[in-house]
C-alpha positions as CSV (number, residue, x, y, z in Angstrom):
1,X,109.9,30.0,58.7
2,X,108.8,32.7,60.9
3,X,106.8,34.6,58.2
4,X,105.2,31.3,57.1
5,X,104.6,29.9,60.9
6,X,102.5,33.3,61.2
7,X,100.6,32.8,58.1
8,X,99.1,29.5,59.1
9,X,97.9,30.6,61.9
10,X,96.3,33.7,59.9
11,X,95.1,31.5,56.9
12,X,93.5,29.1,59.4
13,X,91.1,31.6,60.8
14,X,90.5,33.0,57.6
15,X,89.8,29.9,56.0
16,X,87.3,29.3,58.4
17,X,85.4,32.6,57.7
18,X,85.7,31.9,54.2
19,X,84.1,28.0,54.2
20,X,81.0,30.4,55.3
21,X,80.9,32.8,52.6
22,X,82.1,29.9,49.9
23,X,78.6,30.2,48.1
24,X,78.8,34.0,47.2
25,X,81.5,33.0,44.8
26,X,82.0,31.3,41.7
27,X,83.8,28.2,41.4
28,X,87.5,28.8,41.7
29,X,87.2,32.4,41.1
30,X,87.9,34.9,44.0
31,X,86.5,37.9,44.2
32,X,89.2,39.8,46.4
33,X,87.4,42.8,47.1
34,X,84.6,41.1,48.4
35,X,87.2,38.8,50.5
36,X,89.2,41.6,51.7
37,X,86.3,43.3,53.4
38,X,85.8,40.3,55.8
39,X,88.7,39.0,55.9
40,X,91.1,42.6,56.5
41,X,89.4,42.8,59.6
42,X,89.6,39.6,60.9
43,X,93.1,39.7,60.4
44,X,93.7,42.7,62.4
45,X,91.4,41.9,65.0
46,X,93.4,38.6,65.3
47,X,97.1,40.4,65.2
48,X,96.0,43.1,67.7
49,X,94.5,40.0,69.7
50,X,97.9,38.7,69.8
51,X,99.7,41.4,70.8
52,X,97.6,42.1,73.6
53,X,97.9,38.3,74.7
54,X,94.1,38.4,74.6
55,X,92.5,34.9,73.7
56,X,88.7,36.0,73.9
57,X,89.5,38.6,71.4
58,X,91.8,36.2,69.2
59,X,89.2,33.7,68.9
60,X,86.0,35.8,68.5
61,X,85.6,35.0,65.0
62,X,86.2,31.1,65.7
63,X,83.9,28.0,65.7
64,X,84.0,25.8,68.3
65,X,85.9,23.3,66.0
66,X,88.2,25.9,65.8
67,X,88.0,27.0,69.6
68,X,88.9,23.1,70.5
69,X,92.0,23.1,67.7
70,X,93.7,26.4,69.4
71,X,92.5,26.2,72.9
72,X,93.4,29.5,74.9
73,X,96.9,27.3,76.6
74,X,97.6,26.7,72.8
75,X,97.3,30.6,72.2
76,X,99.5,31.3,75.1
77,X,103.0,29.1,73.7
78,X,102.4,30.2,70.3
79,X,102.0,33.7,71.2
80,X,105.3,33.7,73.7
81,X,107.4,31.9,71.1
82,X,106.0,34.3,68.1
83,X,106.7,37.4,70.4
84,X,110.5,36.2,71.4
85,X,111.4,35.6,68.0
86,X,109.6,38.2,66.2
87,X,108.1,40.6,68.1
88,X,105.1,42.5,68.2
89,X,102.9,43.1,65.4
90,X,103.3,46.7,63.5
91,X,101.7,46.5,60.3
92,X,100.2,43.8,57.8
93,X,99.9,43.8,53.9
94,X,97.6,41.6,51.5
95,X,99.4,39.0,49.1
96,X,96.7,37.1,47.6
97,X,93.8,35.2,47.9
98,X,93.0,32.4,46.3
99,X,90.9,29.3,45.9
100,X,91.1,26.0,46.7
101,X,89.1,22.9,46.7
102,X,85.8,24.2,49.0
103,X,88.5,27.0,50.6
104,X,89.1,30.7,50.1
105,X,93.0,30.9,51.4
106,X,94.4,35.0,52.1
107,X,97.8,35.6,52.5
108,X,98.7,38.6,54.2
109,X,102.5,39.3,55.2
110,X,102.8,40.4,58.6
């Protein structure tokens, strides 16, 4: 539940990066290098943001749709309830991406 509580969070930031590169793709096909170089370092810079309970960083990447669905307070009891039950993040490693409807989705384990 952890694991797949973490990955949301991930794979809503990085669908929102991907809904912007959607059109250098081909319908239901993903190419994973091309999504792994934007999305590999949104990741980390998202993770490290989270560690350092730093919101500006966490949502640097974000629209302000996505600035008004995880407000900074929001941030703040995810991230305590993450870090008492998990931790702090060490390390990350890619699963998959994959499409979906209009979506790119990346799984990363964490």
């Amino acid at each position: 539940m952890k694991k797949i509580f973490i990955a949301g969070l991930i794979a809503v930031v990085v669908i929102v990066e991907a809904v912007m590169l959607a059109g250098c793709v081909e319908k239901n096909q993903v190419d994973v290098e091309q999504v792994r170089n934007y999305a590999d370092p949104i990741t980390a810079n998202i993770i490290l943001a989270m560690n350092e309970d730093k919101y500006a960083k966490y949502s640097e990447h974000f629209d302000q749709t996505m600035k008004n669905a995880i407000p900074d307070a929001v941030f703040n009891e995810t991230n305590v309830v993450i870090k008492s039950k998990i931790g702090d993040y060490v390390s990350n490693e890619f699963g998959k991406a994959e499409r979906k409807d209009q979506y790119t989705i990346v799984y990363y384990k964490a």
